[in-house]
N, C-alpha and C positions, 0 to 999 in steps of 0.2 A: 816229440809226440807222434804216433802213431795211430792217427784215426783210420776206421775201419772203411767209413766212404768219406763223399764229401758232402754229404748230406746231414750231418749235425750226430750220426750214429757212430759216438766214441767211446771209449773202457768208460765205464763205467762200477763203484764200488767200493772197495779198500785200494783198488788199484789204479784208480782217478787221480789225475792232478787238477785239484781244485782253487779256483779262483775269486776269493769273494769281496765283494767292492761294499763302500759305505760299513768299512765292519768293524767300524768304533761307537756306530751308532747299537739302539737299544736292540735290535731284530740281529746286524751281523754277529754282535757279540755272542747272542745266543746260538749264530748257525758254527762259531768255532767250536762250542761248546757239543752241537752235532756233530760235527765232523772230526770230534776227539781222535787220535789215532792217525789222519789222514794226511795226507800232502797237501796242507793247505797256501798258499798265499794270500796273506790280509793285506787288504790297500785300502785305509782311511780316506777320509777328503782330502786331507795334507799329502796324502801318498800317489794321489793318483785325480788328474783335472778328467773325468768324465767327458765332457766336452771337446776337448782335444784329439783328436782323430789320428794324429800320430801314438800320441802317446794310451789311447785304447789300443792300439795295436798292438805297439811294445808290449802290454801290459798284457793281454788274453794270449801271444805268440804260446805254445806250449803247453797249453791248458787244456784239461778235455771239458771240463766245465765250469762256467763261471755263474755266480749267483751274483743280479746284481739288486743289491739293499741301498743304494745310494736314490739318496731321493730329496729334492725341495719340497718339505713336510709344513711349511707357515703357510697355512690353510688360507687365512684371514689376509695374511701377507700378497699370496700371490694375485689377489684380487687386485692389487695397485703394481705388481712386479712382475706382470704375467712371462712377459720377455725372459725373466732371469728364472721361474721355474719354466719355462717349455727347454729351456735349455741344459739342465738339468732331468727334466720329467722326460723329454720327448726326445730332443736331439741325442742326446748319451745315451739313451735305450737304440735309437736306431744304430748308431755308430756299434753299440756292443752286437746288434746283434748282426752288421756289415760283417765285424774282425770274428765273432764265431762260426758264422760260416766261411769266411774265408780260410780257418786251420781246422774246420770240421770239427766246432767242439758248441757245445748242445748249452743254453741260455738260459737261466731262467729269471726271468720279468718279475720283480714284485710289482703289485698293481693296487686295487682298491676301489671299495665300493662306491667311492665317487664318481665314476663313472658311469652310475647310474641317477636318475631322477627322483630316486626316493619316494615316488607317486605310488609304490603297487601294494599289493596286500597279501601274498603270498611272495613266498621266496623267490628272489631274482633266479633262473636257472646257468648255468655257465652257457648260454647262446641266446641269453634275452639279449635283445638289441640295447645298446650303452646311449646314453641322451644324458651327458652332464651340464649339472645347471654349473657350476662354479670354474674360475680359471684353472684353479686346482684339478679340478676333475677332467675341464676339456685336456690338460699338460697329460696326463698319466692315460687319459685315451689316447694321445697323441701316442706317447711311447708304445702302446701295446702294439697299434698299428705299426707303426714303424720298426720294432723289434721282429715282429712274426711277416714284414711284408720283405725284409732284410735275409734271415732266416727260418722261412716257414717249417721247415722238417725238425728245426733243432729247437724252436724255442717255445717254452715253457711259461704260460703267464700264471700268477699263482697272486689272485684278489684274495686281500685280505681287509681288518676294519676293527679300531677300537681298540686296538692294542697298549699292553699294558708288560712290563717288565721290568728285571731290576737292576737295568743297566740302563737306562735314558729315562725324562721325566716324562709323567703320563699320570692318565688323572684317576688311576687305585694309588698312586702315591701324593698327590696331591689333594685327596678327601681326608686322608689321614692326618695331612699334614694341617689344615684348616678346621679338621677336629679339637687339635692342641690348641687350637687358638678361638672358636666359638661353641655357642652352646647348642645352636642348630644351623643347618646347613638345608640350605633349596634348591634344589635338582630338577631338571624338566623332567618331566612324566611322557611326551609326546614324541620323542623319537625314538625311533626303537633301534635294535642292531643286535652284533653279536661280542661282547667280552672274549682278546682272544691271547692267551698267553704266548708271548714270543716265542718261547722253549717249544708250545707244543709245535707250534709251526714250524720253527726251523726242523724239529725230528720230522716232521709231515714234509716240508723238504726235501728233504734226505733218504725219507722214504718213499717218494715219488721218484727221484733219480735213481736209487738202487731198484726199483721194481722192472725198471725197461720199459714203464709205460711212454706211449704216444705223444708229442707233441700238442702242445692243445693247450687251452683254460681251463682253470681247477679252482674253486673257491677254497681258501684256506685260513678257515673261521671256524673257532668252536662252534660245535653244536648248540641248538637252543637259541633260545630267543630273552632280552630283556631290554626296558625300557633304562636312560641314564639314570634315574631313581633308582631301579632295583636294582639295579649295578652298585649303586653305592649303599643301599642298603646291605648289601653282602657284604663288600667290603667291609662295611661295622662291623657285620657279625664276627664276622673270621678272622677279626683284629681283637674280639673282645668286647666290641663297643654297644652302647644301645643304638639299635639302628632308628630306633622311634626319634633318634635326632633330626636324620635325615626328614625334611618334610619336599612334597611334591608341588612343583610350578609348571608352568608352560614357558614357549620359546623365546614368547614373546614377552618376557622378563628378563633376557639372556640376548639381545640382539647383534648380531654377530657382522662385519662387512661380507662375508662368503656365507652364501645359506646351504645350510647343512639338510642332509636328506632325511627324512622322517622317518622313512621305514629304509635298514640297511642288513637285512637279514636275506641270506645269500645262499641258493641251493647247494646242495652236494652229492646231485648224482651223479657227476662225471669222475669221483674216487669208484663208486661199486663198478662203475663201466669199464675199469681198470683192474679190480680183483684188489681195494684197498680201503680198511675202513676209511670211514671220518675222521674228523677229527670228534673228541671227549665232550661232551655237555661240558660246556662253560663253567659252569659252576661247581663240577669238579676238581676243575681243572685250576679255579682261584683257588680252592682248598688246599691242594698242594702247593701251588705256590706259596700264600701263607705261610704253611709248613715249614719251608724254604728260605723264610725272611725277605722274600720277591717285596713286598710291599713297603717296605720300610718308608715312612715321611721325606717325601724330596722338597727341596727349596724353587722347583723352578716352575712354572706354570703345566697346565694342563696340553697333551698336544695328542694329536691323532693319525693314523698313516689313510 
């Protein structure tokens, strides 16, 4: 590899060597799928221990860029494991982004809106101050810290939330799936966010690193705004279904060990400040997928990034 400095400014394009971790999960699968065409290296969780500081090294040597989607995603879980996702969430984000500065090759963080409080009423902006209530959320603020304090010129944090895709399970595939099986379904009505299709983001990705834009935080969430209800009323629609099945609850029917944020809708001016749309209205962007057979009934519970 040949970086330009050693400040995280590497080729960058068709002619990148790209690295991307966690990419058996539902998010990498979809960024191979962006980076059709390219030099990519996939490394699983079987393929590559995160945590291991040798073997990140081995693993980023040669690379101008690495994406890393590897993440301790048991929201609920790390409430009692906190130790086993910081080490995953925090310590492997920093270690990744030690070894990309150390060969000059540029980071990018997947993150999440968990590292917000969920208290506000307008859209978080990418430089509101991060206050997570869950261990979840403290672990993946750990990482961003430690990524960007590792590599500040080269790394990339890219918040996303709600994700939904058709390569890991996620909960537009499991409404569907407890459709087949009731005659109505109760969804909280009181937290809000954004529905965001893996595919878009991984091209928004992709399209952040081919532009040359700056270092920094980028929210990367469909546009728009809805509540888990009208989330899942779409989903009906756009499968067919009546959505009047769908009927509306609160949280406090749904009590969870990790408390979820209430409002998870997330600014997106730091794309225009770069010369790059947003991402699509959400709810577009289900439509296509649909289209796609993205939805199809999974067997495995509902999970969130």
């Amino acid at each position: 590899m040949s970086p330009e400095s050693a400040t995280g400014s590497t080729v960058t394009g068709q002619h990148a060597k790209y690295l991307v971790t966690g990419a058996r999960g539902m998010l990498g699968s979809d960024l191979l799928e962006a980076l059709f065409g390219r030099d990519v290296t996939v490394l699983g969780r079987a393929d590559l221990d995160v945590t291991d500081r040798d073997a990140v090294f081995a693993a980023v040597e040669g690379h101008d860029v690495v994406v890393n989607a590897a993440a301790y995603t048991k929201v609920d879980d790390a409430e009692s494991h906190e130790d086993d996702a910081l080490a995953v969430n925090g310590t492997a984000a920093g270690l990744l982004g030690e070894a990309t500065a150390s060969f000059g090759a540029k980071l990018v963080q997947v993150s999440t809106d968990y590292v917000f409080d969920g208290v506000a009423t307008s859209p978080y902006p990418e430089d509101a101050p991060i206050a997570p209530v869950s261990a979840y959320g403290r672990t993946k603020a750990k990482g961003e810290r430690l990524a960007r304090a590792a590599n500040p010129d080269g790394t990339f944090i890219v918040r996303t939330a709600w994700l939904y895709g058709q390569h890991g399970p996620n909960f537009a595939k499991t409404m569907l799936k407890l459709a087949a099986d009731r005659e109505t379904l109760s969804v909280v009505d009181d937290q809000v966010g954004q529905p965001t299709w893996t595919l878009d983001l991984a091209h928004q990705i992709v399209a952040l690193l081919d532009s040359g834009a700056p270092a920094g935080v980028y929210h990367g969430t469909n546009s728009g705004r809805a509540s888990w209800y009208e989330f899942a009323q779409a989903i009906f629609q756009v499968a067919g279904l009546d959505a009047d099945r769908v009927k509306p609850t609160d949280s406090q029917a749904f009590v969870r060990p990790a408390p979820r944020p209430a409002f998870s809708v997330l600014g997106h001016d730091a794309w225009s400040r770069v010369g790059l749309a947003p991402m699509r209205l959400w709810n577009e962007a289900l439509v296509e997928a649909a289209s796609r057979g993205v939805l199809g009934a999974d067997d495995h519970a509902a999970s969130s990034r």
